[in-house]
C-alpha positions as CSV (number, residue, x, y, z in Angstrom):
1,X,3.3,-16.4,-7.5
2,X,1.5,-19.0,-5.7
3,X,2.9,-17.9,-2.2
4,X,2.2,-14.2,-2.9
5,X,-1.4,-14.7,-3.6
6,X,-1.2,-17.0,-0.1
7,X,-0.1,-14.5,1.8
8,X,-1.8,-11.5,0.5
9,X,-5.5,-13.4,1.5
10,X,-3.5,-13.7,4.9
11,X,-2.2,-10.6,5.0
12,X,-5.8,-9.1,4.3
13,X,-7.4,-11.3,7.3
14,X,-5.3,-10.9,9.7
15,X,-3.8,-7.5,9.7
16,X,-6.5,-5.9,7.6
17,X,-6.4,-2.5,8.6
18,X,-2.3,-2.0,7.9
19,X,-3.3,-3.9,4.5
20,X,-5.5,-1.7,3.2
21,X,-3.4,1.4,4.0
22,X,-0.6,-0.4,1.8
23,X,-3.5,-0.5,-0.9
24,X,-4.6,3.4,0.0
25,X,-0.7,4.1,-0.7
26,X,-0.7,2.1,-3.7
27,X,2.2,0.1,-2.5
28,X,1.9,-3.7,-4.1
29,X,2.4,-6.5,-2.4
30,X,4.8,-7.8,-4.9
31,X,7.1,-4.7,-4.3
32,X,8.0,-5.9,-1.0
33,X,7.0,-9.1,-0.6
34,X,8.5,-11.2,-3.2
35,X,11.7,-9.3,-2.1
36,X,11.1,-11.0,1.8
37,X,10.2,-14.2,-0.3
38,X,13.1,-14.9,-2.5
39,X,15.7,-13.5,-0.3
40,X,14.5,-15.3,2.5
41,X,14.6,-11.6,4.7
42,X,18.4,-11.3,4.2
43,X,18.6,-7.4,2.3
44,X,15.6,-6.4,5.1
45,X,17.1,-7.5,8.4
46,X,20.3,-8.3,10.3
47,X,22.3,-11.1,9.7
48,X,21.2,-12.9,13.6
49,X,17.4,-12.3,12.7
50,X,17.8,-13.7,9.4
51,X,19.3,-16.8,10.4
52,X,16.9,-17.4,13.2
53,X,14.1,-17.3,10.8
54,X,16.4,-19.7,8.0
55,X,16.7,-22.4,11.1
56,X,12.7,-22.1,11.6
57,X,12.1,-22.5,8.2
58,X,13.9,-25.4,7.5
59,X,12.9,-27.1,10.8
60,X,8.8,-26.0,10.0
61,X,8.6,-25.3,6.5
62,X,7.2,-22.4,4.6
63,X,3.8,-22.3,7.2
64,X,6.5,-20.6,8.7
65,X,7.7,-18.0,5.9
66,X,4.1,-16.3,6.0
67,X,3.8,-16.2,10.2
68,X,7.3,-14.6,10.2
69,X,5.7,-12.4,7.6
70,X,2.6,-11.4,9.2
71,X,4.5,-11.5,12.8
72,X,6.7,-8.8,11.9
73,X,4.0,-7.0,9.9
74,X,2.5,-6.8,12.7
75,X,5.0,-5.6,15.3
76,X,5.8,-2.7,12.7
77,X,2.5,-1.5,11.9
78,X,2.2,1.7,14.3
């Protein structure tokens, strides 16, 4: 829970506009977030990309779990 609230106040200053139309669309963070989160991206994204991002995270820690995040927030919010 820690983690969510972490990256929801990052999520909110960074990409601000794409998170307040999750919040206009009453989509929680916790819907899709803790789903990225637990499952380290595997049931979202192929197998390569998934693995890239494991290796990252182990070499960098989870810093690295919330600028995956937010990266590919970011690429996909057109």
């Amino acid at each position: 829970m820690q983690y969510l609230s972490m990256f929801k106040d990052l999520f909110e200053e960074y990409i601000p506009e794409l998170h307040s139309h999750f919040e206009n669309e009453m989509l929680p963070d916790q819907l899709w977030i803790q789903k990225w989160f637990m499952s380290c991206f595997l049931y979202s994204f192929p197998m390569g990309l998934c693995i890239r991002i494991w290796d990252n995270l182990l070499a960098y820690g989870t810093r690295f779990l919330f600028n995956a995040s937010l990266a590919i927030l970011y690429l996909l919010k057109e």
